[in-house]
C-alpha angles and dihedrals in degrees: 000000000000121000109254117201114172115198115192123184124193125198130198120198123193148222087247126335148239141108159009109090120209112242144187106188131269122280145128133247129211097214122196106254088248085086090067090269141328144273116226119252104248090264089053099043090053101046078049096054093230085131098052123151111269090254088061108060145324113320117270096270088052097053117080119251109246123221127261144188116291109250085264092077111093101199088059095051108045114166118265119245106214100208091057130110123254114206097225116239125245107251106237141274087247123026113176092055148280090275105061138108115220110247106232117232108240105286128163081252096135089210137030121237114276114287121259123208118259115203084206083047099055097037086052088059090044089059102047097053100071088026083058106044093060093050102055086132103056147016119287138199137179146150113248088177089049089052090045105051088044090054083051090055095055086038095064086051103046135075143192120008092356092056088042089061104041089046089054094042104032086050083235121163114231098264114072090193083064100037083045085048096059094045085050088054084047093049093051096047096126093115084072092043115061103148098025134075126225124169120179113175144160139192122185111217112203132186107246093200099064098055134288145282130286095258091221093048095072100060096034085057092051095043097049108025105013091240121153131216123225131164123228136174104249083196092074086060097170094044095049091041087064094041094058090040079054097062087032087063095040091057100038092047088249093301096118103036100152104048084146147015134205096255082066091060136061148150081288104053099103098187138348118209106208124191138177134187114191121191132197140168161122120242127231098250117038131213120229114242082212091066097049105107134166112285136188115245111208116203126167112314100315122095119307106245123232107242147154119291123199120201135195138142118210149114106309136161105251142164144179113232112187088163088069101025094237139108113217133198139191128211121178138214120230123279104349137079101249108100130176111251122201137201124181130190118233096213113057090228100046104092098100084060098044090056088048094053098048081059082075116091088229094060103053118141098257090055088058097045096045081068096054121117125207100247138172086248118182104210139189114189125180109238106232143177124204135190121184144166127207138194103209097193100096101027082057096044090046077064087053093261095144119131100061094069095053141067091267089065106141095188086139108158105063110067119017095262131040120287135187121200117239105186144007119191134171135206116205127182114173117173111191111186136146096291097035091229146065097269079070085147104054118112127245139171113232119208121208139174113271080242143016126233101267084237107073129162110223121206115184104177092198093149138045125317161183117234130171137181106218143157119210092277110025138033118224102200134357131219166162123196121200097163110049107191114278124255114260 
């Protein structure tokens, strides 16, 4: 019978983002070679130099993994003692990656440093483009970086032609210890994010009845993706199905409370991958709630909707972008480095191009921000919430990721027998309002120059647009919105 393996990815999307980021723990793992290499235990990496302080040497996800023993070798695994003492290790140089720009604090710098190339960027652009195109109805939300780290998962544990496609679409370099590495550094960005909460997290649920686990797999998916292992009788389809919705609740703050149900599961699902990302901020300049009116949206040639306009004037990142006939604009949340970036079309009806266009190398988003300048900018900005659910599969196989979905799958490394996927699917939930945040309601006392520069942009996004949450190296959670929320 062939192998059936169901992933399922959920994605929560906030009201605002930030972070907490779920963690572990930090600790290596020595991982048999048939993973593509091996990460030192925490003596050897030490004895190695691969933890140095940042003025010795390149942050832990730019130095190259050195090879250890294979598990056989009894003098590398010795057995823990629980009551000992870990030294803890030192969090990286550089913790969201090897890949990011750093995003520059407001100057009067009238431009940003040139723009350097993210793997997670440009896969980001590759995704929304076929995601897009199918949702030109509605908003839309979803997670590239939650897609992302779940395809390098199954990329550390495949091989052949599985592994080829997932490297060329996932933008992966041909090592899956270093591509694991640089989601580990994204995961344990807290440092970034003081105010702010992120949790990303993943558990893999796996039938116990149909074999085990691939002994190395389990260590290799917490060290690098702080995913958890955990078997289930897919038999008992209804109470494991609550049991995954469970976990699926606890990460995403109960915004996502129903991820699968027990017609998804049967005596055949081998295993299910769940992850959840959860975001959650203010931003750094908040909008009065005071100041929000009823505003006309404007979308294609019908009539224009009555909906919630939010207003504010203050330093933002903005550009003009007549290449891509599109203004965009940047507002950030307190004290972190994600920021929302916005690009709006200058035609009402030109968001179908603009996507289009993003889908072109040339065009990724830290291009775009890279040509960003710090301006009095006077905004109104609809408020929206979005909920939105997403099959992956073709999005994903329109990328040429093909094999892992058939009978040729030759995702080999993570159970002890072959598996294929049949499914991905994410959950995504973003609420944007005044505060950028849950505590919407809460009262505050906004200061503001006596008076403004008499030059001053203006950016009314009052039709469809392209939003995305980002950081300088990754972007949280994708989107376009056609229907703001309606004024009360």
């Amino acid at each position: 019978m062939a192998s059936k393996c169901i992933i399922l990815l959920l994605l929560m999307g906030p009201y605002l983002v930030a972070a907490q980021s779920y963690y572990r723990g930090t600790y290596a793992v020595n991982l048999a070679s048939r993973f593509g290499g091996a990460v030192a235990s925490p003596s050897t990496a030490r004895a190695q130099g691969q933890v140095l302080p940042q003025t010795q040497g390149p942050p832990d996800n730019q130095r190259p993994l050195e090879e250890v023993q294979p598990p056989g070798n009894s003098q590398e695994r010795q057995p823990q003692n629980p009551n000992s003492q870990i030294p803890p290790q030192r969090q990286p140089a550089n913790v969201l990656g090897a890949n990011e720009v750093p995003l520059p604090t407001v100057s009067n710098s009238p431009t940003r440093p040139p723009a350097k190339q993210s793997f997670k960027d440009r896969f980001s652009s590759k995704l929304f483009q076929p995601i897009a195109s199918r949702s030109q109805r509605q908003n839309l939300v979803f997670s590239p970086v939650s897609v992302h780290a779940l395809l390098g998962m199954i990329y550390g544990a495949s091989e052949g032609r599985t592994a080829q496609e997932l490297q060329q679409a996932g933008e992966f370099g041909p090592d899956p210890q270093a591509v694991g590495q640089d989601f580990r550094q994204l995961i344990k960005q807290r440092r970034q994010l003081q105010s702010a909460e992120l949790t990303m997290a993943s558990r893999m649920f796996y039938n116990k009845n149909m074999g085990g686990i691939n002994h190395d797999y389990p260590e290799y998916a917490e060290y690098y993706y702080s995913s958890g292992i955990e078997p289930v009788d897919m038999g008992r389809s209804r109470e494991t199905a609550g049991w995954i919705n469970a976990w699926v609740s606890d990460k995403t703050r109960n915004k996502i409370r129903e991820l699968v149900t027990p017609s998804d599961i049967d005596g055949q699902t081998e295993a299910m991958l769940v992850n959840a990302i959860y975001f959650k901020a203010r931003w750094a300049t908040e909008f009065s709630a005071t100041d929000t009116i009823s505003g006309k949206f404007r979308r294609g040639s019908g009539a224009p909707s009555n909906v919630a306009m939010m207003f504010n004037d203050d330093v933002f990142g903005y550009a003009d972008l007549p290449d891509l006939g599109a203004t965009a604009l940047e507002m950030p949340y307190a004290d972190s480095e994600v920021s929302m970036l916005i690009l709006l079309p200058y035609q009402v009806d030109g968001l179908a191009q603009l996507e289009q266009q993003l889908a072109r190398p040339q065009n990724d988003l830290n291009r775009i921000a890279a040509r960003l300048r710090q301006e009095t900018v006077t905004i109104r900005i609809p408020k929206f919430r979005i909920q939105f659910e997403q099959d992956m599969t073709e999005p994903l196989q329109q990328l040429g990721v093909r094999e892992m979905f058939t009978r040729s799958s030759q995702v080999t490394k993570m159970l002890d027998r072959p598996v294929r996927v049949s499914k991905i699917l994410q959950k995504a939930f973003l609420n944007v309002n005044e505060a950028g945040s849950e505590a919407a309601a809460a009262s505050y006392a906004k200061f503001v120059p006596l008076s403004l520069p008499v030059k001053s942009r203006e950016f009314n996004a009052d039709h469809p647009f392209v939003f995305a949450l980002r950081t300088p190296d990754s972007v949280l959670f994708i989107g376009h919105v056609l229907q703001p929320t309606a004024m009360a």
